[in-house]
Short mmCIF file of the C-alpha atoms (twelve columns), coordinates in Angstrom:
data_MODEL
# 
_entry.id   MODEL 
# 
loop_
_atom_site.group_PDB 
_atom_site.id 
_atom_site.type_symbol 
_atom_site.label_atom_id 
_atom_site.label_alt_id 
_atom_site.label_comp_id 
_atom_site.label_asym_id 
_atom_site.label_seq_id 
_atom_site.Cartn_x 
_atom_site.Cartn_y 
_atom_site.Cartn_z 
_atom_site.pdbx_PDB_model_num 
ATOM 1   C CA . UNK A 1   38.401 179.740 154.619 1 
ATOM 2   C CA . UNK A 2   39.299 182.406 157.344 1 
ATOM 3   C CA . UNK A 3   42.133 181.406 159.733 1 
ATOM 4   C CA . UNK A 4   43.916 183.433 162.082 1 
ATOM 5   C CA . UNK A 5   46.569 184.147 159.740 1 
ATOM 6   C CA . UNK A 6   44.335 185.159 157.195 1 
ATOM 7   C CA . UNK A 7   43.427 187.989 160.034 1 
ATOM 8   C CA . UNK A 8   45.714 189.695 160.591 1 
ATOM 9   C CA . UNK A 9   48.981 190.851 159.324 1 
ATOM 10  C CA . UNK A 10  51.910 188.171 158.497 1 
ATOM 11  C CA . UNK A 11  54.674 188.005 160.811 1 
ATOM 12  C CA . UNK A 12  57.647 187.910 159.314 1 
ATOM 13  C CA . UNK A 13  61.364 187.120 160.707 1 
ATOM 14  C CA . UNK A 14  64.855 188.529 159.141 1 
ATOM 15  C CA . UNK A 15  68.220 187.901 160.172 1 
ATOM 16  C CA . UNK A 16  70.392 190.088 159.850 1 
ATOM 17  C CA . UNK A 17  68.012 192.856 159.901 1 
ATOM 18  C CA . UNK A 18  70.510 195.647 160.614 1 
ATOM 19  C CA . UNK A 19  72.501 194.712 157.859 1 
ATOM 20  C CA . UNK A 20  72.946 196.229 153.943 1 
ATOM 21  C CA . UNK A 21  70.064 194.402 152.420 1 
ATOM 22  C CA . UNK A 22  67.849 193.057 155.618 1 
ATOM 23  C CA . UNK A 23  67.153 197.015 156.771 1 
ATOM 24  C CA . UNK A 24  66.092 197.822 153.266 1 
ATOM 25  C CA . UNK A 25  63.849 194.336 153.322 1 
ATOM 26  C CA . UNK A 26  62.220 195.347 156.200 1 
ATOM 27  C CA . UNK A 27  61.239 198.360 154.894 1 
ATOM 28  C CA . UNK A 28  59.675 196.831 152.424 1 
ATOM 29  C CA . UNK A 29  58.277 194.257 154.487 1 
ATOM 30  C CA . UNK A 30  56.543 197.306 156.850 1 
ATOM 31  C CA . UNK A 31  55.303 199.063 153.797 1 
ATOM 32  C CA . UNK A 32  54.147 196.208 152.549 1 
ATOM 33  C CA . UNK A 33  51.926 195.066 155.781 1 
ATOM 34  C CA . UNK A 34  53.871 193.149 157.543 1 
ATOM 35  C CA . UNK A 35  54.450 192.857 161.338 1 
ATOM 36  C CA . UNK A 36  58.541 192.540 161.388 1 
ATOM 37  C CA . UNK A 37  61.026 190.702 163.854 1 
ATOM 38  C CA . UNK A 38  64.668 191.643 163.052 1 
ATOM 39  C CA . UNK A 39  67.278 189.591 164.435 1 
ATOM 40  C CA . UNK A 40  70.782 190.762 164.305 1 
ATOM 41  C CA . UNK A 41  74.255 190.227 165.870 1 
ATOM 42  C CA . UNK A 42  75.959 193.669 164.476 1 
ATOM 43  C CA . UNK A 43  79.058 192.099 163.836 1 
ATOM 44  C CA . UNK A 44  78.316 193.618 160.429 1 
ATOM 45  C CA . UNK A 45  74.996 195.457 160.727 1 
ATOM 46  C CA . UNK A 46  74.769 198.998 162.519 1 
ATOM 47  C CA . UNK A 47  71.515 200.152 164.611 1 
ATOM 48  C CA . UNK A 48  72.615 203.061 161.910 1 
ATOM 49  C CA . UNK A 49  70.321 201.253 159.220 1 
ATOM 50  C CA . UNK A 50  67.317 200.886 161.091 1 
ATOM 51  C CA . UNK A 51  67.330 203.894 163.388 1 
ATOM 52  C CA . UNK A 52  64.462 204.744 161.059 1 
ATOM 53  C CA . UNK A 53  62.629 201.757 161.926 1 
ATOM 54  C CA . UNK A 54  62.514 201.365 165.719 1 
ATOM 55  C CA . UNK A 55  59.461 203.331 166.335 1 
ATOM 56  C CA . UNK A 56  57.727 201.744 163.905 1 
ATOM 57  C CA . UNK A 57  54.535 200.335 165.696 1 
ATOM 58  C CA . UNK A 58  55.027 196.693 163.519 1 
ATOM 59  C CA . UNK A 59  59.010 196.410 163.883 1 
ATOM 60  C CA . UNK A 60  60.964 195.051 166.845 1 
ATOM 61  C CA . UNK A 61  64.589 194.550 166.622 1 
ATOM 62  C CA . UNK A 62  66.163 191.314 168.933 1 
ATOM 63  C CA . UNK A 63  69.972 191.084 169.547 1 
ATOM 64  C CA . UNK A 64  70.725 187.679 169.100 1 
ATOM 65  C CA . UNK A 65  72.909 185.339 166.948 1 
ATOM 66  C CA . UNK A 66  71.526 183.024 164.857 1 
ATOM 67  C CA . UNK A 67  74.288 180.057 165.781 1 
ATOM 68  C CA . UNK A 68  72.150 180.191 169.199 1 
ATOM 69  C CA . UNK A 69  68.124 178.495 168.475 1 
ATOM 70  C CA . UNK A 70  65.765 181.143 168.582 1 
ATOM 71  C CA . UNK A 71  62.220 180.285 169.947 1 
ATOM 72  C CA . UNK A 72  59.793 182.750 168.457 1 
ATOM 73  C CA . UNK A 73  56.340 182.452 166.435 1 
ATOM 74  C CA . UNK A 74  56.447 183.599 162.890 1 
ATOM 75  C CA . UNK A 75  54.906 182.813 159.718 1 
ATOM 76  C CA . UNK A 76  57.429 183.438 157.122 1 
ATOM 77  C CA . UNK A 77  61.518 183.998 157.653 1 
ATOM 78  C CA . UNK A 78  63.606 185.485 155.084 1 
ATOM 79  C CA . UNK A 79  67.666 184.069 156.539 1 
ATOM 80  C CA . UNK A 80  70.041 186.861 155.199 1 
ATOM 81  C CA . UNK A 81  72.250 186.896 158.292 1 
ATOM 82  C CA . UNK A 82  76.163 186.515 157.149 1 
ATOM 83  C CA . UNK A 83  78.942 188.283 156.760 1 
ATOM 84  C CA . UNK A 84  79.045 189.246 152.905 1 
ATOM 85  C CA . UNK A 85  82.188 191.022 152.069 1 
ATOM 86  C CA . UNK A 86  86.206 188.995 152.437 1 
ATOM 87  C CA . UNK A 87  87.189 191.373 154.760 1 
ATOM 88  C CA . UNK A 88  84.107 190.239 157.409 1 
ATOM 89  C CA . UNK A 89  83.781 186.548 156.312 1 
ATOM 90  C CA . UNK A 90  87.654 185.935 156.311 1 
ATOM 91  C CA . UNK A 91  88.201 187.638 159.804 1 
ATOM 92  C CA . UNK A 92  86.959 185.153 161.384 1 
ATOM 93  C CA . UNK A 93  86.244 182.157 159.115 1 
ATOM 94  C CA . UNK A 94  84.900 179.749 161.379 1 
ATOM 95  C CA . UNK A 95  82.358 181.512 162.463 1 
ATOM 96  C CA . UNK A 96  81.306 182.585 159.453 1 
ATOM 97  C CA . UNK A 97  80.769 178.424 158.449 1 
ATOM 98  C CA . UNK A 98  78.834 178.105 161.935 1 
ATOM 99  C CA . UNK A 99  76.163 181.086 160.584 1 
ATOM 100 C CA . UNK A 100 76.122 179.196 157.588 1 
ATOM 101 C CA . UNK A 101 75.450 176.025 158.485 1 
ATOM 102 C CA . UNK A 102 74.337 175.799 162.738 1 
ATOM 103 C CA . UNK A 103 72.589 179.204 161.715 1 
ATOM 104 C CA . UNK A 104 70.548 177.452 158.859 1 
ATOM 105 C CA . UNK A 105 69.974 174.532 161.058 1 
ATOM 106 C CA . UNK A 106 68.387 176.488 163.709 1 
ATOM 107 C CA . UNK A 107 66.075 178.544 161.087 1 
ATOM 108 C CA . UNK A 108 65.194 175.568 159.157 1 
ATOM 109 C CA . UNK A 109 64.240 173.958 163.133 1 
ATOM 110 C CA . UNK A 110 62.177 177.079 163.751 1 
ATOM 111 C CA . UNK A 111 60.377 177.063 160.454 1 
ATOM 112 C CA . UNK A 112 59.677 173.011 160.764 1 
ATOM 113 C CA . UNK A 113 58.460 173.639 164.413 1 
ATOM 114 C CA . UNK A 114 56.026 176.634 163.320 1 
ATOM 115 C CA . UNK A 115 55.121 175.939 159.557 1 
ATOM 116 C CA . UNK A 116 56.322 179.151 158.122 1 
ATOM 117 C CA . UNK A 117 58.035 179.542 154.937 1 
ATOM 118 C CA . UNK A 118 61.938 180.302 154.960 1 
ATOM 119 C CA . UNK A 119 64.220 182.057 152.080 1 
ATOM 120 C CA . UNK A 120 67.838 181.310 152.166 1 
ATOM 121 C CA . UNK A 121 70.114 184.510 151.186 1 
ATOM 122 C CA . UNK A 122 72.577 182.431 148.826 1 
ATOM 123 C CA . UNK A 123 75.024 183.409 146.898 1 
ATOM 124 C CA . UNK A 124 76.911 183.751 143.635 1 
ATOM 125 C CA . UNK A 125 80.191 183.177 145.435 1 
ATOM 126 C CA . UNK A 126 78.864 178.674 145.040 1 
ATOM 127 C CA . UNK A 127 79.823 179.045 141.824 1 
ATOM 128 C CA . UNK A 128 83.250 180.015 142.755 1 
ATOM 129 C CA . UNK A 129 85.466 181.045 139.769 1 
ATOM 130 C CA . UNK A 130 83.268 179.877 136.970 1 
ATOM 131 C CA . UNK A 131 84.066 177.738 134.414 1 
ATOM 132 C CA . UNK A 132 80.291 178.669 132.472 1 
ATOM 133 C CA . UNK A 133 79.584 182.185 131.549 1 
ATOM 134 C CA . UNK A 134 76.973 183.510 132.171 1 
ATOM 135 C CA . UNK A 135 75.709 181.476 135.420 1 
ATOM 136 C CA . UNK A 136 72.786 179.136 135.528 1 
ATOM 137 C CA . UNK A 137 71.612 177.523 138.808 1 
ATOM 138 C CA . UNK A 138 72.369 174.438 137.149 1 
ATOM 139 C CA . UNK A 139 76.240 175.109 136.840 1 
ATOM 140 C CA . UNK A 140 77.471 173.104 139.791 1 
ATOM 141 C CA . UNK A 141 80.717 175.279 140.449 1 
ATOM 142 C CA . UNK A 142 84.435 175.608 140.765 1 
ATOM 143 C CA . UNK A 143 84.792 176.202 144.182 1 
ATOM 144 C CA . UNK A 144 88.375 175.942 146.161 1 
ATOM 145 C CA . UNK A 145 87.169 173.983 149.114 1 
ATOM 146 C CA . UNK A 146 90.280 174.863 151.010 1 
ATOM 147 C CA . UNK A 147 90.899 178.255 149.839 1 
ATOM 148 C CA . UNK A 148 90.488 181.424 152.167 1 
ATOM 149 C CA . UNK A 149 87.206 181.899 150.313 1 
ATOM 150 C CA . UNK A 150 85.972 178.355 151.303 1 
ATOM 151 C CA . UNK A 151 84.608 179.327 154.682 1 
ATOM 152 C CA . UNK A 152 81.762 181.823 152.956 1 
ATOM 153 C CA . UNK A 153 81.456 179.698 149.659 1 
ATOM 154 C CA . UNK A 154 81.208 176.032 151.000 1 
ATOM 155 C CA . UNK A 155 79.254 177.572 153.931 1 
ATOM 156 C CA . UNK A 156 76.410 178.954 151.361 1 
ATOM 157 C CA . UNK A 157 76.543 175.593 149.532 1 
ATOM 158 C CA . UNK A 158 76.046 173.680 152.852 1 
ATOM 159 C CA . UNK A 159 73.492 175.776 153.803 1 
ATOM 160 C CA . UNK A 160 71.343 174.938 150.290 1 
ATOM 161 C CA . UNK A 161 71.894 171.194 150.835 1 
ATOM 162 C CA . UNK A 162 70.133 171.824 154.348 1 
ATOM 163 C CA . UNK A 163 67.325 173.954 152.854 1 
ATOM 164 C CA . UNK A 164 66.792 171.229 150.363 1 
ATOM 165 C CA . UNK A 165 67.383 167.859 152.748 1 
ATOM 166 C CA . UNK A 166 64.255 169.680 154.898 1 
ATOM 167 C CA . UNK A 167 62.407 169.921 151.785 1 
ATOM 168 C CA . UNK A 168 62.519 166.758 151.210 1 
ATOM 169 C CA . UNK A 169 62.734 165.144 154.536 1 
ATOM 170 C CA . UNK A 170 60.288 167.416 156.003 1 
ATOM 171 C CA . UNK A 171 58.251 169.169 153.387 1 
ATOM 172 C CA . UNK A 172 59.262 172.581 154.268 1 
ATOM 173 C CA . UNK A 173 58.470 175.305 152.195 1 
ATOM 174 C CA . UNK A 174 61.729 176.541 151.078 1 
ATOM 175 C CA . UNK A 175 62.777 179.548 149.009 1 
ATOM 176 C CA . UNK A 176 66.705 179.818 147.648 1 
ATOM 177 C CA . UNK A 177 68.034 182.526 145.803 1 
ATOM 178 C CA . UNK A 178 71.592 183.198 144.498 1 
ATOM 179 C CA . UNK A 179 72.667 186.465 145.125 1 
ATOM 180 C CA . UNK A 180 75.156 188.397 142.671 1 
ATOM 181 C CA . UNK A 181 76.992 192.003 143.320 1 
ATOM 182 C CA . UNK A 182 74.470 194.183 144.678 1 
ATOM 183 C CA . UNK A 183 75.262 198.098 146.267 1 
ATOM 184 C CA . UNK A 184 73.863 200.863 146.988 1 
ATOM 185 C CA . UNK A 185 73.409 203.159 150.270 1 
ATOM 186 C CA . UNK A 186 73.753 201.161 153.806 1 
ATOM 187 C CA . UNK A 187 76.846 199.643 152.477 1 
ATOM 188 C CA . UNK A 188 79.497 199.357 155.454 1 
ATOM 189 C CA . UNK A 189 82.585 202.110 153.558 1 
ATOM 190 C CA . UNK A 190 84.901 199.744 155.492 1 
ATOM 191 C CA . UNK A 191 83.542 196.378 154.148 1 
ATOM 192 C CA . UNK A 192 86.157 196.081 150.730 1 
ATOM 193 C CA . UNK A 193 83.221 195.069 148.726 1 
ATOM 194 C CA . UNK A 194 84.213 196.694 145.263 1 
ATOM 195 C CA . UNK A 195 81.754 199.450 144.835 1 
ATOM 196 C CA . UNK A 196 81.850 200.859 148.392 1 
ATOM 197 C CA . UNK A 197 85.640 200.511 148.326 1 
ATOM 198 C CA . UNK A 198 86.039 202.546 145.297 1 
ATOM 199 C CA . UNK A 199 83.438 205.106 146.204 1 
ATOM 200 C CA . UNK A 200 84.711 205.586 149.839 1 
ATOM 201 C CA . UNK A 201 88.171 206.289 147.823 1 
ATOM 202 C CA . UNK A 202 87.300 208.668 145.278 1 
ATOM 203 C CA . UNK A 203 85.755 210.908 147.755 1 
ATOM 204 C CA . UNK A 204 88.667 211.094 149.431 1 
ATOM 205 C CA . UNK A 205 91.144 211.514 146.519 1 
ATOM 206 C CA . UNK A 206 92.449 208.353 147.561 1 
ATOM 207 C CA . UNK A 207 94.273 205.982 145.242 1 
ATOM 208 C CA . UNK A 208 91.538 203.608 143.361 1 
ATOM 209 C CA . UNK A 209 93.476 199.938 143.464 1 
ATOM 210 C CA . UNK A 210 92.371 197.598 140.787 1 
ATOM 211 C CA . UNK A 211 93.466 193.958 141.346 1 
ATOM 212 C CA . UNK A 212 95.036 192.102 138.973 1 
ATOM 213 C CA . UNK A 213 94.494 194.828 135.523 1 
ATOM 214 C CA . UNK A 214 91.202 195.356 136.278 1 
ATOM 215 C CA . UNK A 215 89.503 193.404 133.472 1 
ATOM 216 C CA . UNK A 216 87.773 191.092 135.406 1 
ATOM 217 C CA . UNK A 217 84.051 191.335 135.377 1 
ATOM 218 C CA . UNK A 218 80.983 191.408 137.879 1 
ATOM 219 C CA . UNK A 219 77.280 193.052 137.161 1 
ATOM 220 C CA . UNK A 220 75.967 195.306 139.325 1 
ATOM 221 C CA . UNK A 221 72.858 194.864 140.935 1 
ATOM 222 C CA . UNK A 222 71.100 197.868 142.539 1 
ATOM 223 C CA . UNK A 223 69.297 197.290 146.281 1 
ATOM 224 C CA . UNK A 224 65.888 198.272 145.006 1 
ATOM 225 C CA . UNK A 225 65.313 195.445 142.415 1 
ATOM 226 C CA . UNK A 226 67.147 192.813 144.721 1 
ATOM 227 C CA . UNK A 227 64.889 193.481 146.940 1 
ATOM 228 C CA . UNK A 228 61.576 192.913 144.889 1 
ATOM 229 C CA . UNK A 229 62.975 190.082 143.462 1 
ATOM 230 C CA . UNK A 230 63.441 188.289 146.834 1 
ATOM 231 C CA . UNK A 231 59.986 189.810 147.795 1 
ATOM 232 C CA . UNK A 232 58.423 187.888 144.774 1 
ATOM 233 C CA . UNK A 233 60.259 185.154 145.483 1 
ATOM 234 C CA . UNK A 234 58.805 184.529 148.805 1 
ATOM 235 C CA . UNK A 235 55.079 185.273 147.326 1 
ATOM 236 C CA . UNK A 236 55.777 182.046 144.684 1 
ATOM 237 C CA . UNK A 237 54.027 178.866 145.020 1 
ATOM 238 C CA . UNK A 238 55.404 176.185 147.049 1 
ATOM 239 C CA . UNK A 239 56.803 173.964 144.159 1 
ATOM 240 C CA . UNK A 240 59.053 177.193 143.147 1 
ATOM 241 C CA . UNK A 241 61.774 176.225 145.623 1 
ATOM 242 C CA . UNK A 242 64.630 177.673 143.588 1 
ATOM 243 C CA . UNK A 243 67.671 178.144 143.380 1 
ATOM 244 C CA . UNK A 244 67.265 181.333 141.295 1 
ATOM 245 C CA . UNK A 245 69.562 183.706 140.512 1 
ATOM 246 C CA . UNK A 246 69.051 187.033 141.309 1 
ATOM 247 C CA . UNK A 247 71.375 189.802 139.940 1 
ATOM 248 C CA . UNK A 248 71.911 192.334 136.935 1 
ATOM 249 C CA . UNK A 249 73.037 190.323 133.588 1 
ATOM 250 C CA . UNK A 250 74.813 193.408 132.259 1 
ATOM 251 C CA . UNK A 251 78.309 193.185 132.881 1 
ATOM 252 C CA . UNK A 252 81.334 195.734 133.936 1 
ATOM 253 C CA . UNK A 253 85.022 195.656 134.109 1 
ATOM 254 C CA . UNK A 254 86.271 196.646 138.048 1 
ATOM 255 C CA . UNK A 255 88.618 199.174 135.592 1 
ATOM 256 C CA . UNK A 256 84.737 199.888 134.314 1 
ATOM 257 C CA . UNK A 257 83.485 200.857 137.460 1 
ATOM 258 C CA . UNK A 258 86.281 202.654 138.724 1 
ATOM 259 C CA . UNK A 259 86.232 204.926 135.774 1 
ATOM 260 C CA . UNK A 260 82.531 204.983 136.219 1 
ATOM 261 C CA . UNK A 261 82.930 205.947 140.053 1 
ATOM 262 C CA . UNK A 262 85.929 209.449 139.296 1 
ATOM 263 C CA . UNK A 263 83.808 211.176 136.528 1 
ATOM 264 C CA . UNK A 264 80.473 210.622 138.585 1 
ATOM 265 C CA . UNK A 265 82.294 211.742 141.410 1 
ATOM 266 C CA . UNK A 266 84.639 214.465 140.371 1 
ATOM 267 C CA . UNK A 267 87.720 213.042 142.209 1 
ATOM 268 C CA . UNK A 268 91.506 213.183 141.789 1 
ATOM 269 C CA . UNK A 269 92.207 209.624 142.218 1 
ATOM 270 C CA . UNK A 270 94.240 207.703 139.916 1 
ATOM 271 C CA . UNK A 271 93.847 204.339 139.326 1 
ATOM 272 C CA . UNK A 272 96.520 201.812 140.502 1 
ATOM 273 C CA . UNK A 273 97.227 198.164 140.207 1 
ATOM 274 C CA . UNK A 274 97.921 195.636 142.871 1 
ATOM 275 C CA . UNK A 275 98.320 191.416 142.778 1 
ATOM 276 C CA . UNK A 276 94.935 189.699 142.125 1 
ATOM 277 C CA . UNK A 277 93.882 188.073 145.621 1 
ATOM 278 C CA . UNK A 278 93.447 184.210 145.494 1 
ATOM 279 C CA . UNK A 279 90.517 182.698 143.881 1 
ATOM 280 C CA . UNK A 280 89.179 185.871 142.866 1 
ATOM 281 C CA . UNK A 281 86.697 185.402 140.000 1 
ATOM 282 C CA . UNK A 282 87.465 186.128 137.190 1 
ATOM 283 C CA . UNK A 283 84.097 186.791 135.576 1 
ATOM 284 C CA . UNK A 284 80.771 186.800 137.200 1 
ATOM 285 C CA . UNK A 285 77.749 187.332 135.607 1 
ATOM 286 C CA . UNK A 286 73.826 185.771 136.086 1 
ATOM 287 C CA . UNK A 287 71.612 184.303 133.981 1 
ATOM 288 C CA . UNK A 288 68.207 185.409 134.647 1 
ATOM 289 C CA . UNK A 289 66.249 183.477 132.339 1 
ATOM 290 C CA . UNK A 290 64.294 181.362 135.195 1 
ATOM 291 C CA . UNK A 291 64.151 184.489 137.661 1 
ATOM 292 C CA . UNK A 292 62.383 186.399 134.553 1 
ATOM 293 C CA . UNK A 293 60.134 183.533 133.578 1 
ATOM 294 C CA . UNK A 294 58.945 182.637 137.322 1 
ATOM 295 C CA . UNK A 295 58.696 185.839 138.889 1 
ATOM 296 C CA . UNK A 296 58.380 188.065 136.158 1 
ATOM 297 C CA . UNK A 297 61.621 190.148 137.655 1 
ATOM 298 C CA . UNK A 298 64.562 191.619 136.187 1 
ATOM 299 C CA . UNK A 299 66.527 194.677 137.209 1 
ATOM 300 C CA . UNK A 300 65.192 198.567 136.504 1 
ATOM 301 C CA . UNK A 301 68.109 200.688 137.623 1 
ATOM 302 C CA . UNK A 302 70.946 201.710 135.300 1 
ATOM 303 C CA . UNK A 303 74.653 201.696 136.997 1 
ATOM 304 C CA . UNK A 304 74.836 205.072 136.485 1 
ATOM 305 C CA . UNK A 305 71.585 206.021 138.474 1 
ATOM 306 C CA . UNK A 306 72.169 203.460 141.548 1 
ATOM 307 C CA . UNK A 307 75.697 204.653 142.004 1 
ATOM 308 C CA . UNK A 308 74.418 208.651 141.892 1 
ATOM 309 C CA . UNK A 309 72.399 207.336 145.048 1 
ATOM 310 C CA . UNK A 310 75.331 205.452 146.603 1 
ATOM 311 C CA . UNK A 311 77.693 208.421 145.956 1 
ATOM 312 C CA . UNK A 312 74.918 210.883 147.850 1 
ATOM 313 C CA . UNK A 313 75.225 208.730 150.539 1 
ATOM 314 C CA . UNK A 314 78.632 208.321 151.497 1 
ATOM 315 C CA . UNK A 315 79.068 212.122 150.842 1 
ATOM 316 C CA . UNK A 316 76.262 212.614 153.509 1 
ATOM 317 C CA . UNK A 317 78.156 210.033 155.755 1 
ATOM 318 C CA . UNK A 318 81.489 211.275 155.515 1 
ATOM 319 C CA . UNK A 319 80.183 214.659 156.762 1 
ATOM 320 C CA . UNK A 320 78.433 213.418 159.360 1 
ATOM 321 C CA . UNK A 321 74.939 214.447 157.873 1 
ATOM 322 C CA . UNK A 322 73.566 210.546 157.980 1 
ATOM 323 C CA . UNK A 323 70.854 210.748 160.218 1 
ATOM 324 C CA . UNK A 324 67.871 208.782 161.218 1 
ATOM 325 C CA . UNK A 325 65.770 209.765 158.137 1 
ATOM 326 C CA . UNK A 326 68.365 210.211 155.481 1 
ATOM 327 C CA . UNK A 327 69.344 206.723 155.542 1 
ATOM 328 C CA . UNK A 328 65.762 205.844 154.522 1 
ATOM 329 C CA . UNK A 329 65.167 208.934 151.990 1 
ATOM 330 C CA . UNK A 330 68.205 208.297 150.573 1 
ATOM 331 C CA . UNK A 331 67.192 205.248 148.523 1 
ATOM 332 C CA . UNK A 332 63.664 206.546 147.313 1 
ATOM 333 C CA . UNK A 333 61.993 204.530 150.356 1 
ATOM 334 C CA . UNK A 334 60.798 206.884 152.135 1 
ATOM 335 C CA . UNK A 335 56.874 207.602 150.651 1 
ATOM 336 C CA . UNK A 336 56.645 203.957 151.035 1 
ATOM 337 C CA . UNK A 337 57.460 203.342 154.795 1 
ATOM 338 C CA . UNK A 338 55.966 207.073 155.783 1 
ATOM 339 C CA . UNK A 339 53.022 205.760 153.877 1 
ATOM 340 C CA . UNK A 340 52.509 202.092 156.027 1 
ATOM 341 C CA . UNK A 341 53.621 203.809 158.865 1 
ATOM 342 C CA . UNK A 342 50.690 206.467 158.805 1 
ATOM 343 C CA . UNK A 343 47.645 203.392 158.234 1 
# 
């Protein structure tokens, strides 16, 4: 049966659209079809990400935060706006609850009020420092509810118990994924996220500083597949509501990755030790088994090739050299977007 969806493109909404993994979702999105509506504060996202996108006949890009209702018409809204990295989320941690939870509250309104589907950005950071290794989505947690972690942990959690109270008090079409490390270019240097942190570093000669002795463990997820496995997640039937993890089950040591990061990069850092912040996971690593069985994903890209990219990056960016195409070439997108953006 033709409807008016059916002709013509679908309108899509992300927050935080000028962020790390929303600029690289809507290219995606645009090469993929879609008409997009970015929504972004910039506390953390720069124009710098989508500079690429702006005269892009099906993008627009709002200013606007999502703890304020936003009255648009849209068919399907991927939520990804939150600060992501301790530095951001702990600066100012109430806020970062009232993204979490009134900014859920107000997407999961404006979904209700216009029937679209909505994905909820969650994280790996519910399950806190895990007492079950690897992860499933059924592992409930060991989360410090008054910790200075709390504000971004409990806020995620909060936010899945409203995606999943409108499910079932509304029968919203919900999508939830649980998202584990992921890099790659677009990350903010400044952010203290491990793998920007100790890039940023080593190009400088800088002194790498492991916390605690470095043998705690997270897998690295490259942008690329995180992004096609929230794409597929949104394309799933309505009864695949999720939670699913979404990450890379092969697991480093941060001593690892630092390693990893001087030979790739030729630097003179050394390596040194400081105390192990509070609440800091110790170990961190997905199970993928449902995300593999329901949408047929798993990660593609070695460590050793998405860091090459994230290295080129922050070389161009320390020089200056990051400009409006770059930032899109960068991370193989390019013949994609150049592609949609040409039909």
């Amino acid at each position: 049966m033709l409807t008016l969806t059916s002709l013509r493109s679908r309108r899509v909404l992300v927050t935080g659209a000028a962020g790390f993994l929303g600029s690289f979702l809507s290219e995606r999105l645009l090469a993929a079809g879609c008409e997009v509506l970015g929504v972004d504060n910039y506390y953390t996202g720069t124009r710098r990400n989508i500079a690429h996108l702006l005269d892009h006949p099906n993008f627009e890009m709002m200013r606007h935060d999502i703890t304020v209702p936003l009255n648009v018409e849209v068919d399907e809204i991927f939520n990804l706006a939150c600060p992501a990295s301790p530095v951001h989320y702990q600066f100012d941690p109430v806020k970062t609850t009232k993204v979490c939870v009134h900014g859920s509250i107000n997407m999961l309104g404006l979904a209700k009020r216009v029937g679209a589907r909505i994905l909820q950005a969650s994280t790996s950071e519910i399950y806190g420092d895990p007492e079950i290794h690897p992860q499933p989505e059924e592992y409930r947690g060991n989360v410090n509810t008054i910790g200075p972690r709390a504000c971004y942990d409990e806020g995620k959690r909060c936010a899945e118990t409203l995606f999943f109270d409108y499910r079932r008090q509304h029968n919203l079409a919900i999508k939830v994924i649980r998202i584990f490390n992921t890099y790659g270019p677009r990350m903010h240097p400044n952010d203290g996220r491990v793998v920007s942190n100790f890039v940023v570093k080593a190009l400088a000669n800088q002194d790498i500083e492991l916390y605690g002795d470095g043998s705690q463990t997270r897998s690295f997820c490259f942008v690329d597949d995180l992004i096609e496995g929230m794409m597929r997640m949104m394309r799933t039937p309505d009864d695949v509501t999720g939670p699913i993890n979404l990450g890379n089950p092969e697991e480093f040591t941060i001593r690892e990755l630092a390693e990893k990061v001087i030979e790739l990069t030729g630097s003179r850092s050394r390596i040194v030790c400081r105390p192990l912040p509070q609440d800091d996971p110790v170990r961190r690593k997905p199970d993928i088994r449902k995300a593999q069985s329901l949408l047929h994903w798993e990660p593609t890209v070695p460590l050793e090739v998405g860091l090459r990219r994230t290295i080129e990056y922050f070389e161009r960016m320390l020089r200056g050299q990051i400009d409006q195409k770059s930032v899109m070439y960068l991370n193989g997108q390019g013949d994609r977007l150049a592609a949609a953006h040409s039909a």
